[in-house]
N, C-alpha and C positions, 0 to 999 in steps of 0.2 A: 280209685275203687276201694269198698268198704271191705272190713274184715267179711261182714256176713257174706258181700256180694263174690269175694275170692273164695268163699268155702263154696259154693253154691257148684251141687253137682249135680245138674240138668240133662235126665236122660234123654234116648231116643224114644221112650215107652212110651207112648199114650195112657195121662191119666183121665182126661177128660176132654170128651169131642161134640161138640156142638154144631149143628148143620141144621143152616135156613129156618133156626130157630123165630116162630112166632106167638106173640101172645097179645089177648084183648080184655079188658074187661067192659064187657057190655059193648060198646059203640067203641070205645077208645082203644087204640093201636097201642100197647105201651110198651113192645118188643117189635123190631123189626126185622126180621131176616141175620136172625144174630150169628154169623160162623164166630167161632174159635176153639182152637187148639189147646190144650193145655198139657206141657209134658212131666213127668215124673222129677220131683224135687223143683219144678220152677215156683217162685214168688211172684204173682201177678197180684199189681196194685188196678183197681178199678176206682176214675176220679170221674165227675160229671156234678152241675148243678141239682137241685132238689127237682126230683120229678122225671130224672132222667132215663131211669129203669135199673138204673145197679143195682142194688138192692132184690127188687125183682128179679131179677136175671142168677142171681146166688142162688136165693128162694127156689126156683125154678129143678136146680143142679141135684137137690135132695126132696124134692117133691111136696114142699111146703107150698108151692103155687103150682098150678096146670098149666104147661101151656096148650097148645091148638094146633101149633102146626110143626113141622120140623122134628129134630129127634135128638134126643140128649143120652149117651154113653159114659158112662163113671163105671171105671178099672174094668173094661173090658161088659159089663153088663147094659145092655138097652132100658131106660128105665121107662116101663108103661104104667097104665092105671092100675095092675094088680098088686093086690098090697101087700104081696110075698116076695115080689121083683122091687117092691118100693122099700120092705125093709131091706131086703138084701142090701141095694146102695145103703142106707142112710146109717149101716154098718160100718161101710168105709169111710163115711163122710160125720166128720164132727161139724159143728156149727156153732158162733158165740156172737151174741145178739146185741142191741146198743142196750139192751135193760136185761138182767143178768137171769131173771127167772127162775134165782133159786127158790127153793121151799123154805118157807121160813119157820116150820116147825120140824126140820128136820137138822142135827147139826153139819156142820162144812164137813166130817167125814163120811155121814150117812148120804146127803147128796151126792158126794163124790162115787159109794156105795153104788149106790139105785140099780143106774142102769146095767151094771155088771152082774150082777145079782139078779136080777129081773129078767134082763135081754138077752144076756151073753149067757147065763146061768152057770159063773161061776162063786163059785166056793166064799163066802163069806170070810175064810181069812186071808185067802187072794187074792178077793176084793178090798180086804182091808190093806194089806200090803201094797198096791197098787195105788190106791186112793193116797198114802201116805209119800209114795215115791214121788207122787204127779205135785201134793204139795211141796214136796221139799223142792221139787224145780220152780214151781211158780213161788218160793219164797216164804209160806207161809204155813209151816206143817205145827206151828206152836199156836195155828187158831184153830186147829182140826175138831175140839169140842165144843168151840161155842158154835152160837146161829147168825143167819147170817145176818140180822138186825145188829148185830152187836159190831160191825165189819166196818171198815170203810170203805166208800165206794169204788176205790182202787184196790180193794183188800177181795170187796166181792167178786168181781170182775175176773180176777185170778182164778177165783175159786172155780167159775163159771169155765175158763178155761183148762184149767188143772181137768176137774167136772167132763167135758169133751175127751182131754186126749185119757183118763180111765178104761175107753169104749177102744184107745189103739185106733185110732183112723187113721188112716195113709191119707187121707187130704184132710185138712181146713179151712171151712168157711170164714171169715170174718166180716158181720155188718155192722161197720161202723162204732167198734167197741168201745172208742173213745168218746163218743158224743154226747155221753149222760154224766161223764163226768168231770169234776171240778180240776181245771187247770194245773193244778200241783198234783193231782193221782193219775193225769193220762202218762207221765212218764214211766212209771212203777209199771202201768201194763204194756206199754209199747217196750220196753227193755225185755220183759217177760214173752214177747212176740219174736224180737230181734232173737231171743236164744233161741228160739225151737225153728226160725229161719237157718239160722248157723248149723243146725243139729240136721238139716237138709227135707225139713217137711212141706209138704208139696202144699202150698198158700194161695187162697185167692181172696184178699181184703177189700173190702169196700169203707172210705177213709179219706177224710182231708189232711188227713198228716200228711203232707209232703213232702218233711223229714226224714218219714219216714220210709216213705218211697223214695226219694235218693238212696236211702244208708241201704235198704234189705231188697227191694224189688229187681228183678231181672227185667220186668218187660210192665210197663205201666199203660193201661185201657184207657181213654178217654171218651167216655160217652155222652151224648147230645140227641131227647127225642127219642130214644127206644133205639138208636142206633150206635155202635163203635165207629165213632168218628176216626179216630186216631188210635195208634198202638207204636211203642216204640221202647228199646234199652232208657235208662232215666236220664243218662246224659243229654242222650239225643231228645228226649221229649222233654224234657226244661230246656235249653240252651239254643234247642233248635226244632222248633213246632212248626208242621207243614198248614195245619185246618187254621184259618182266620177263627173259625172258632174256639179251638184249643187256644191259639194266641189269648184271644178276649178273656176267655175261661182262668189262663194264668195270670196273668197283669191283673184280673180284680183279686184271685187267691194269696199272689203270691206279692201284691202289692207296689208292683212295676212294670 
């Protein structure tokens, strides 16, 4: 067992519950009857082929997609179409995307800035203060005045997440945050992942690092077709996969 996975303090609290969740677009089925659980400080890794719904299914969790059918709860709130009940979630819910979407005429403080200022309305020096703290965890409080052109793409990537937890979310999203960048920068942000794991924040990653799902994950999704084929601890789910499918899924990922 990994350091992060021995800190790992998994309440009984429900932070996120999902029930007979479904979604389409147009003709196409691309969520199935989704249940799951998600309890307070757990790491859930979500692995499936392209096309599978992960992604969707995050999206779904802060109201960046609709679904149709079923019902989605984040920290005790039912989240419907009114966009008073949709900010309220997306309060507690930070989110960080495979392409970083910062502003590029604003510098890495003033992004980090923004949303505290704007949304939460506070105080531009406790936004400032905040915004400097979030860098100095993700590593990089000595780029807080340039922009983010000037950054590398492991350097942005941080910023992006620094940038979320400013907002204090009790969950975060992650889609895929490794896969825009160049092989030598996804360690810099997956280290910067592993700590705020250790620090016991409630994670749901969507991710071919399968590193890093051994080292941080408690409980790893494996999804196939809009459905949770498989869910299991990461030992159990590498070492010992029940779906032919997850089988097929790891032997091409993981190369045996």
């Amino acid at each position: 067992m990994t350091t992060a996975q021995k800190q790992l303090q998994v309440s009984d609290e429900v932070a996120i519950q999902i029930n007979k969740m479904n979604k389409w677009y147009g003709a196409f089925h691309v969520l199935r009857d989704i249940d799951l659980t998600v309890y307070r400080g757990e790491r859930i890794v979500i692995a499936g082929p392209s096309g599978s719904g992960k992604s969707t299914l995050i999206r779904c969790i802060n109201a960046l997609e609709e679904h149709q059918e079923g019902s989605i709860e984040v920290d005790g709130t039912l989240l419907s179409s009114d966009l008073k009940n949709i900010d309220t979630i997306r309060s507690e819910v930070g989110m960080c995307f495979q392409h970083f979407n910062l502003f590029p005429h604003l510098t890495i403080l003033e992004n980090c800035m923004l949303a505290p200022v704007w949304v939460r309305k506070i105080p531009q020096k406790e936004a400032r203060e905040t915004a400097m703290h979030f860098l100095e965890k993700v590593k990089i409080p000595d780029q807080a005045d340039k922009y983010p052109g000037q950054l590398s793409g492991g350097q942005q990537q941080r910023v992006a997440i620094a940038r979320s937890l400013c907002m204090k979310p009790r969950i975060m999203l992650f889609d895929e945050p490794t896969s825009a960048l160049d092989p030598e920068m996804i360690k810099e942000v997956l280290d910067t992942m592993v700590e705020l794991a250790e620090e016991g924040m409630t994670m749901i990653c969507v991710t071919h690092e399968m590193g890093f799902a051994r080292k941080v994950a408690n409980r790893v999704i494996f999804m196939d077709a809009g459905q949770i084929v498989e869910q299991n601890e990461p030992g159990e789910f590498f070492d010992n996969p029940q779906s032919e499918r997850t089988k097929l899924f790891l032997s091409q990922i993981l190369g045996h």
